[in-house]
C-alpha positions in Angstrom: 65.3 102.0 15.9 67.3 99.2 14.2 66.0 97.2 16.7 62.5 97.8 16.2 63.0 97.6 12.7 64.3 93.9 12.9 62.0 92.9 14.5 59.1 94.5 12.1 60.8 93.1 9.2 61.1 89.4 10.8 57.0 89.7 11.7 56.5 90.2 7.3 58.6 87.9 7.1 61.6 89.3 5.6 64.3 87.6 7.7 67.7 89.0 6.0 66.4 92.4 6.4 66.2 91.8 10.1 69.7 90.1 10.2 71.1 92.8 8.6 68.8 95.8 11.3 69.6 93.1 14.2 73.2 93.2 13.5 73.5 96.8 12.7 71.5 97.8 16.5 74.0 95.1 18.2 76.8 97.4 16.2 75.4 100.9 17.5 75.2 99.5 20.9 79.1 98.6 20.8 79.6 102.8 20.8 77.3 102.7 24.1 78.8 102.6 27.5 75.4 103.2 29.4 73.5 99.7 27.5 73.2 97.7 30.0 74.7 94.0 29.6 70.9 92.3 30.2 69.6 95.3 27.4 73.0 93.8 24.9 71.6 90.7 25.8 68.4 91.0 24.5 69.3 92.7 21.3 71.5 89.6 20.5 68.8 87.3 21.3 67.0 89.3 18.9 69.6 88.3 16.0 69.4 84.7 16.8 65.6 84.8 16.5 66.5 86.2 13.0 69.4 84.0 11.9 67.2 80.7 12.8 63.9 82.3 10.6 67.2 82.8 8.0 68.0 79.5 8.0 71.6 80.5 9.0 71.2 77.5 11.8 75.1 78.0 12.7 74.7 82.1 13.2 72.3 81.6 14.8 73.4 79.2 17.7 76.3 81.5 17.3 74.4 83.8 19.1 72.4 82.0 21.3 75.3 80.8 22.6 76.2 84.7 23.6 72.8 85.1 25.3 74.1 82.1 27.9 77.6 83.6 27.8 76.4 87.2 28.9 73.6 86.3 30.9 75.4 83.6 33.6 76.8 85.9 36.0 73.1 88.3 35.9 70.4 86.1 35.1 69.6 85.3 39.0 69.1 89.1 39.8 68.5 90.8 36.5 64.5 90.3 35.2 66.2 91.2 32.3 68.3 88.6 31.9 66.8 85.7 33.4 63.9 86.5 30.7 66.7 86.2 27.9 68.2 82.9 29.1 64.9 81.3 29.6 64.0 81.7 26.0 67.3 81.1 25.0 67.5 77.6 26.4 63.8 76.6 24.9 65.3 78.0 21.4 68.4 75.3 21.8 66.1 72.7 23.0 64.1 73.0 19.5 67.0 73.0 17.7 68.4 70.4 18.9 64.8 68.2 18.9 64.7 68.8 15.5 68.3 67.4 14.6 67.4 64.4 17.4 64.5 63.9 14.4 66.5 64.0 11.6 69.1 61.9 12.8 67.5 58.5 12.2 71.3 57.1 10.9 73.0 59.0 13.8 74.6 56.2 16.4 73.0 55.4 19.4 75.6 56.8 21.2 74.9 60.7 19.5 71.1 60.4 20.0 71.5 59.9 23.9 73.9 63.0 24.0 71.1 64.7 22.1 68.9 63.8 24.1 70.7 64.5 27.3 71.4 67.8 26.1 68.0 68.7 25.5 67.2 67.9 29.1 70.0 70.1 30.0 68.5 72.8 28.7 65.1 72.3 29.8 65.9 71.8 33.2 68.2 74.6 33.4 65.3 76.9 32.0 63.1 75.8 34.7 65.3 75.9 37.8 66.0 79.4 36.6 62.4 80.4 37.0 62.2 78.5 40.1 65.0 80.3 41.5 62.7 83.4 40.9 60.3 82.3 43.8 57.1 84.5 43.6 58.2 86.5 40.8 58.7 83.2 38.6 55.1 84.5 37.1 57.4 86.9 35.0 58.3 83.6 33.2 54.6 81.7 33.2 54.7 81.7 29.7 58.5 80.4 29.1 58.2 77.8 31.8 54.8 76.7 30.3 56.4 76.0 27.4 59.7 74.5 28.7 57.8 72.2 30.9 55.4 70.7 27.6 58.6 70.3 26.1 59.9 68.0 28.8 57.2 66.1 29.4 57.1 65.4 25.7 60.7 64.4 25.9 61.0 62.5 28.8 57.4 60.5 27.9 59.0 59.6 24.4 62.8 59.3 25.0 63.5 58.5 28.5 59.7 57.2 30.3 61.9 56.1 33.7 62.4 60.0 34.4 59.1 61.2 33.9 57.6 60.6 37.3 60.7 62.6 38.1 60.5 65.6 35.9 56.8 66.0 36.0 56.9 66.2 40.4 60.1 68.5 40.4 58.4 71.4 38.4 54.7 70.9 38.9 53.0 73.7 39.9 50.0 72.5 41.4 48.0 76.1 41.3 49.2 76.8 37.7 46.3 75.2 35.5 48.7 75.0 32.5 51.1 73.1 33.9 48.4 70.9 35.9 47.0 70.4 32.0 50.4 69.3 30.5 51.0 67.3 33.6 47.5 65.5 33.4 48.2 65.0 29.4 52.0 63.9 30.1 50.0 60.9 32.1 47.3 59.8 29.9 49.5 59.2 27.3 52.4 57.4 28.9 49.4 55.0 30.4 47.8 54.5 26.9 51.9 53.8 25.7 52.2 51.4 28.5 49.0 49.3 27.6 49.7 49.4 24.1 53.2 48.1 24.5 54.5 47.1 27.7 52.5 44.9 29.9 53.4 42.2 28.3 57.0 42.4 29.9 55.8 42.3 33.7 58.1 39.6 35.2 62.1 40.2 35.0 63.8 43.2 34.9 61.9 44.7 32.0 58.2 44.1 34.5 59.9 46.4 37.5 60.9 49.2 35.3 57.5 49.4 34.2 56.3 48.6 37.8 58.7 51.4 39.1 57.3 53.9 36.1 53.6 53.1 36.7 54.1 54.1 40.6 56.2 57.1 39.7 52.7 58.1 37.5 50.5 57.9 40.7 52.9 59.9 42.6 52.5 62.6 40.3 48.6 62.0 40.0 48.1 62.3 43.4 49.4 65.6 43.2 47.4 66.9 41.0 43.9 69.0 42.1 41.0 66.8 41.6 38.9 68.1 38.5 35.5 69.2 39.4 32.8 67.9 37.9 30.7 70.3 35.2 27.4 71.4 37.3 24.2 69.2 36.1 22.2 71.1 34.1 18.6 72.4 35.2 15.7 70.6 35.1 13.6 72.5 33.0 
């Protein structure tokens, strides 16, 4: 019941009430011997949702933190927990984007550790699902979203690893990911022309060459489109 009502109270938008129901349902469940730990899982998941809306960024990772914590010994066996993880990782990953965007003074240095990290989690998402085999459509949605989020990151931040990320979890008869895929190359050729040509010879032309060849490995992956059926004749 606490849990439901956190959650209601998040959806209008009230996020201390659902702090306060999320953290009273994670105190109940302390009394219970029969929750399971995927179920305890969840619910804390649940209060980092709400802590983040809150703007209690440290609670909240706090709790996400948790999630990882509870779910690494049952997340390759337990639905349940592999569901909490996944969404878990792609919450990190956000949060740490957005300090990688705010930290335009940061060093050099602490924006490649952010951006590393990021990865991390992204990839870990993903070879969770994977390690789901045909029940990895459970997570569609999650790894979706995971994968659109690497692509973005490895297009912008890091282009010599895109090839790489985009092969390693394409999913050539899932149309979304064909989608971010095909997008994820059309824009890291239009980058290219717009900026890098120029440097063909010397070590700055083979790590474009190297890039551009790791795009037509992916592209020849991909289904070929079919063309929209000619209209009729009237």
């Amino acid at each position: 019941a606490w849990t439901s009502r956190g959650l209601v109270c998040l959806d209008r938008g009230d996020a201390a009430s659902a702090v306060q129901a999320q953290e009273r349902a994670l105190a109940v469940s302390e009394r219970l011997a029969v929750l399971l730990a995927s179920e305890r899982a969840g619910m804390t998941l649940n209060l980092a949702q709400a802590r983040l809306v809150a703007a209690d960024e440290a609670g909240a990772l706090t709790a996400f933190h948790s999630v990882l914590a509870s779910t690494s010994g049952s997340a390759e066996s337990d639905p349940m927990a592999a569901d909490s993880a996944v969404q878990t990782r792609h919450a990190l990953a956000m949060i740490l984007l957005r300090r990688l965007e705010t930290s335009a003074d940061a060093d050099a240095e602490t924006r490649i550790e952010l951006v590393a990290e990021v990865g991390d989690h992204v990839e870990d998402g993903l070879a969770l699902i994977r390690r789901w085999e045909g029940r990895s459509g459970w997570f569609r949605e999650s790894g979706v979203r995971l994968y659109e989020l690497g692509a973005w990151l490895y297009r912008t931040r890091q282009p010599q690893f895109l090839a790489e990320f985009l092969q390693e979890n394409l999913d050539e008869k899932d149309p979304d990911r064909v989608r971010v895929a095909r997008d994820a190359l059309t824009l890291a050729r239009q980058e290219l022309l717009r900026g890098s040509f120029a440097g063909l010879a010397g070590e700055g032309g083979e790590k474009t060459l190297a890039i551009i060849e790791g795009l037509r490995e992916v592209e020849s992956r991909l289904p070929v489109l079919t063309p929209p059926a000619a209209a009729p004749k009237p």
